[in-house]
VOFI-414635 format. One record per atom (N, C-alpha, C): x, y, z. Coordinates in steps of 0.05 Angstrom, whole numbers. Example, Ala and Ser with C-alpha at 12.3 -4.5 7.8 and 13.67 -1.06 7.14 Angstrom:
! VOFI-414635
X, Y, Z
264, -114, 156
246, -90, 156
264, -66, 156
257, -45, 142
273, -21, 143
258, 1, 157
! end
This chain:
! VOFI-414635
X, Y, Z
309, 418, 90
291, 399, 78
282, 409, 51
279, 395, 36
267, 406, 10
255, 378, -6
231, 385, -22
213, 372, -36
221, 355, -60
224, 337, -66
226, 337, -98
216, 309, -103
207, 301, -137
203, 271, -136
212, 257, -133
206, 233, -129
217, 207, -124
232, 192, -134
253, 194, -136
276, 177, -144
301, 158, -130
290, 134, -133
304, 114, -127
328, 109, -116
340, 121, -144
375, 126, -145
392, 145, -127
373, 164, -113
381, 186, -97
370, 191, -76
347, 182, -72
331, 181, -46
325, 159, -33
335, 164, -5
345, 134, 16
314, 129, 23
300, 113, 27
271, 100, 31
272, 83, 53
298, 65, 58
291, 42, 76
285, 46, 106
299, 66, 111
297, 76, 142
264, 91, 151
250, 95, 131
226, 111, 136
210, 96, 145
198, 111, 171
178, 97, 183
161, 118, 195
133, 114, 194
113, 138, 199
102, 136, 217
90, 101, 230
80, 95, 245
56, 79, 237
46, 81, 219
30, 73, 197
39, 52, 175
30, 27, 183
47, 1, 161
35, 2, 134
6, 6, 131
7, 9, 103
16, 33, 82
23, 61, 101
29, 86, 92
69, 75, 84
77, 62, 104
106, 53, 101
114, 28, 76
102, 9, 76
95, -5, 61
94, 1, 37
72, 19, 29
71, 41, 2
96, 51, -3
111, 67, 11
138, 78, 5
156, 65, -11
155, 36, 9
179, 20, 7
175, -1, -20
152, -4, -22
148, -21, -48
126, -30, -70
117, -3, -66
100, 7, -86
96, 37, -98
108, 55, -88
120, 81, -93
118, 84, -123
145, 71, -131
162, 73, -155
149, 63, -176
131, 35, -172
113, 22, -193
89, 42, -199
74, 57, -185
49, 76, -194
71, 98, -208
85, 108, -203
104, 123, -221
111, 114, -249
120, 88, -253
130, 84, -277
106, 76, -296
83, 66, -283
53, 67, -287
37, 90, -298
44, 116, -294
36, 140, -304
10, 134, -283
12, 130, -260
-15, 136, -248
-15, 145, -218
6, 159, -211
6, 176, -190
40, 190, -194
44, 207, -181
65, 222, -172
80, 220, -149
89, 215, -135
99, 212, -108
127, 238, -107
122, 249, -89
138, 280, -79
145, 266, -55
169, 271, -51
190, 266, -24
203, 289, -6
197, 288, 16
213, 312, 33
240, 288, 46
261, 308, 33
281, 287, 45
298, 310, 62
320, 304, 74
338, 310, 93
364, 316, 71
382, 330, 94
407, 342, 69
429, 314, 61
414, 288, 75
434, 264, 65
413, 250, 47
398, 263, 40
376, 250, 11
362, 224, 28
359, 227, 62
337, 211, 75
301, 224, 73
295, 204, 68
262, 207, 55
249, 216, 90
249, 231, 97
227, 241, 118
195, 243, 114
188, 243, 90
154, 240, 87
161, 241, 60
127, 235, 52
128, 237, 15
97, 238, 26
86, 250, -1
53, 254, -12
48, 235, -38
20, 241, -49
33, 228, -69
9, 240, -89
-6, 249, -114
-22, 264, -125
-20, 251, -158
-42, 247, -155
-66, 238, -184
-89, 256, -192
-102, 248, -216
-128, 251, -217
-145, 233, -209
-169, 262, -204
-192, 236, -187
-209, 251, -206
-235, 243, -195
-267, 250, -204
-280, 251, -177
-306, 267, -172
-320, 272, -150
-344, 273, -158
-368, 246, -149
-383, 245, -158
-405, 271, -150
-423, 275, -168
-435, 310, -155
-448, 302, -128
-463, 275, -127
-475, 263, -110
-468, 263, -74
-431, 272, -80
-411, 269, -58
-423, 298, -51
-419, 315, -63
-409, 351, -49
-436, 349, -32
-426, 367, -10
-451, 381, 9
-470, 401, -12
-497, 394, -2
-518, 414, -28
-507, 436, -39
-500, 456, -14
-495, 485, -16
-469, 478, -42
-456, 464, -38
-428, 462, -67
-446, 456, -81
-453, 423, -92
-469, 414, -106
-486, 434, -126
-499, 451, -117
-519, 464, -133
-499, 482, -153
-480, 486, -154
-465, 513, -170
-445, 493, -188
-453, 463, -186
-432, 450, -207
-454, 428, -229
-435, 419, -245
-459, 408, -264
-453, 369, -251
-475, 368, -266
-482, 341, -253
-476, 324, -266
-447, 324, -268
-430, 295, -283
-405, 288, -254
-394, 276, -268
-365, 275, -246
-339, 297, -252
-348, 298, -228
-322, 337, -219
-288, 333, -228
-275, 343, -238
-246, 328, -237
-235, 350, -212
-216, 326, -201
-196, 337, -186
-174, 322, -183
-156, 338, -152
-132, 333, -152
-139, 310, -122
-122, 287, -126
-129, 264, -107
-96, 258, -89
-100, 277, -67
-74, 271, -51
-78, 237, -38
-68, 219, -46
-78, 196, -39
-59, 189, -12
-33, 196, -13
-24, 186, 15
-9, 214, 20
-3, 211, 47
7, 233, 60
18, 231, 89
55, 224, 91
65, 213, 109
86, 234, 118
92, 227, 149
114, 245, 157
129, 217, 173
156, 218, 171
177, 200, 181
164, 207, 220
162, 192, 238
151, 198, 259
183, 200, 277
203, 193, 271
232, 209, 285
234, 235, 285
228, 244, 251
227, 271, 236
202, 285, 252
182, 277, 254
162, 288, 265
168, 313, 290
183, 287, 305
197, 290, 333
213, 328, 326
223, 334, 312
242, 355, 307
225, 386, 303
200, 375, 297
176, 404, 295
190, 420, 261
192, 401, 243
192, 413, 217
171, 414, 213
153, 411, 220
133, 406, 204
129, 393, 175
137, 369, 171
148, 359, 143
109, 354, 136
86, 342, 153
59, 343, 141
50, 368, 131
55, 388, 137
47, 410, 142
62, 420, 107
79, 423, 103
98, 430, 83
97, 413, 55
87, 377, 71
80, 360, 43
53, 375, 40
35, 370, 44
12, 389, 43
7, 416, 25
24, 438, 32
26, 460, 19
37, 452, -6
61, 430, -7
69, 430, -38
51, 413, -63
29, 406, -50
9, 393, -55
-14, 409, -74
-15, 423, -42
-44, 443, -64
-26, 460, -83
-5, 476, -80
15, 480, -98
12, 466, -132
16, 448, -128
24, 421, -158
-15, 427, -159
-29, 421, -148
-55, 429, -159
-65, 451, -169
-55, 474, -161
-53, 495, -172
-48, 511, -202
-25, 494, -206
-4, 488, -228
-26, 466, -244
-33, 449, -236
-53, 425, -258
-74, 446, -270
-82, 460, -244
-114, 476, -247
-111, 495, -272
-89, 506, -270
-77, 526, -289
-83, 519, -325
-70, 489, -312
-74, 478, -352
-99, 460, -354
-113, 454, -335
-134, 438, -338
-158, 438, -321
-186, 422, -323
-200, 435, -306
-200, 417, -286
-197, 427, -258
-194, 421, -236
-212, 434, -217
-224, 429, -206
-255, 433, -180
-243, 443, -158
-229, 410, -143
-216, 410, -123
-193, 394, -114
-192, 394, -94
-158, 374, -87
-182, 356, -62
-176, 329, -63
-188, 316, -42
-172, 298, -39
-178, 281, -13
-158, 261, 11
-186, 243, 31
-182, 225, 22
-184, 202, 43
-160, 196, 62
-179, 216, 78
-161, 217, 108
-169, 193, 124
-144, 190, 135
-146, 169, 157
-149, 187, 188
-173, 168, 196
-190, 181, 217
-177, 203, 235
-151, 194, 245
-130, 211, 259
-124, 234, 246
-120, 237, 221
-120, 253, 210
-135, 270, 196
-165, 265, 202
-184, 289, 206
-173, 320, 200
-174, 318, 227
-165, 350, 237
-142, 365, 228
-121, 340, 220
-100, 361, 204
-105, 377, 185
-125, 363, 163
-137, 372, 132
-157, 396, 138
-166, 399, 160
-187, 409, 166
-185, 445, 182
-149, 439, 201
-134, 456, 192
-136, 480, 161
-130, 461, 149
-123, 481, 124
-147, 480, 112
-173, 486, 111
-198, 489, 103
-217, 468, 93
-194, 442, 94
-208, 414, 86
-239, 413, 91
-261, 405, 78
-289, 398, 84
-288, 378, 80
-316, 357, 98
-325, 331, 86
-341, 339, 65
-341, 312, 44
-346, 299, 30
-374, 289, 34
-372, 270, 39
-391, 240, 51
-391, 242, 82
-415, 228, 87
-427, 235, 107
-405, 221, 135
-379, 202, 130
-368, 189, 145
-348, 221, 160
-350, 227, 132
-332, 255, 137
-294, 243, 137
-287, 221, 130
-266, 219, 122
-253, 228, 95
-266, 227, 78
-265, 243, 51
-271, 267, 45
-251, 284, 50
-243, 322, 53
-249, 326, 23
-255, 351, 21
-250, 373, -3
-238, 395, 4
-225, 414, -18
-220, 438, -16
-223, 446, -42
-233, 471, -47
-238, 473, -76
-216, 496, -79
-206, 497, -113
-188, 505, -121
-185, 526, -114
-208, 550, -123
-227, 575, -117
-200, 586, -91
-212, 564, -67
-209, 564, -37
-180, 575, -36
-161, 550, -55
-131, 542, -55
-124, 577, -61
-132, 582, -81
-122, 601, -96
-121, 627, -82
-136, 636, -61
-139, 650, -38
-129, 652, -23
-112, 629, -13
-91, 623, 10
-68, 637, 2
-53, 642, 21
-22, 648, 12
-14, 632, 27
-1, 613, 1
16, 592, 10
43, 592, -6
60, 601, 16
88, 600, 11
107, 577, 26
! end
């Protein structure tokens, strides 16, 4: 399996299914338009026949200061935070079946590419509006809430940069 962007002409899309209609949906026909849009990125984990098994997908966001838990809050200034906005985050649920871990791996190549942003620009954190089920995955890898629903994770760069993620 290996990572790369999204391209049309080389990467099979139709067969992907996650389990999740609006996560599938996005794939299939709205992907390519936020791309040619300059307003997200979409990263594909495909298979060695260029079948799309999951994709992520990463923008900028803003984090209002209002959002962070106090203890953050107090050590940042009180405008809006920039960060990195994993907005979707899918694994093919056949693929799932095989124990690649393809969430787990979109993920790492994630904070990765934020890493790389943070480098040339200023970046806080990487955050996700997780879908409820997927809580605990983000949370795994040091994810915090946000807001008090606690669907809206943080991880601050700081954090990222500490990990060894290979």
């Amino acid at each position: 399996m290996k990572i790369e962007r999204l391209d049309p002409a080389r990467h099979e899309r139709r067969g992907f299914q996650s389990g999740n209609a609006q996560l599938d949906e996005y794939l299939h026909r709205y992907a390519m338009q936020g791309q040619r849009q300059q307003v997200v990125r979409v990263y594909v984990a495909v298979n060695a026949v260029n079948r799309v098994v999951g994709y992520s997908t990463l923008s900028a966001a803003s984090v209002l200061h209002a959002e962070f838990p106090p203890d953050h809050a107090r050590r940042l200034p009180r405008y809006p935070i920039p960060a990195v906005l994993i907005g979707r985050l899918a694994s093919d649920r056949t693929a799932r079946a095989t124990g690649q871990r393809i969430g787990s791996r979109l993920l790492i190549h994630a904070l990765k590419q934020a890493l790389r942003a943070a480098d040339s620009i200023g970046v806080q954190c990487v955050v996700v509006d997780s879908k409820p089920d997927a809580v605990g995955f983000y949370q795994r890898f040091g994810f915090m809430p946000l807001q008090a629903d606690g669907h809206k994770l943080y991880l601050p760069i700081a954090t990222i940069q500490m990990l060894t993620i290979d």
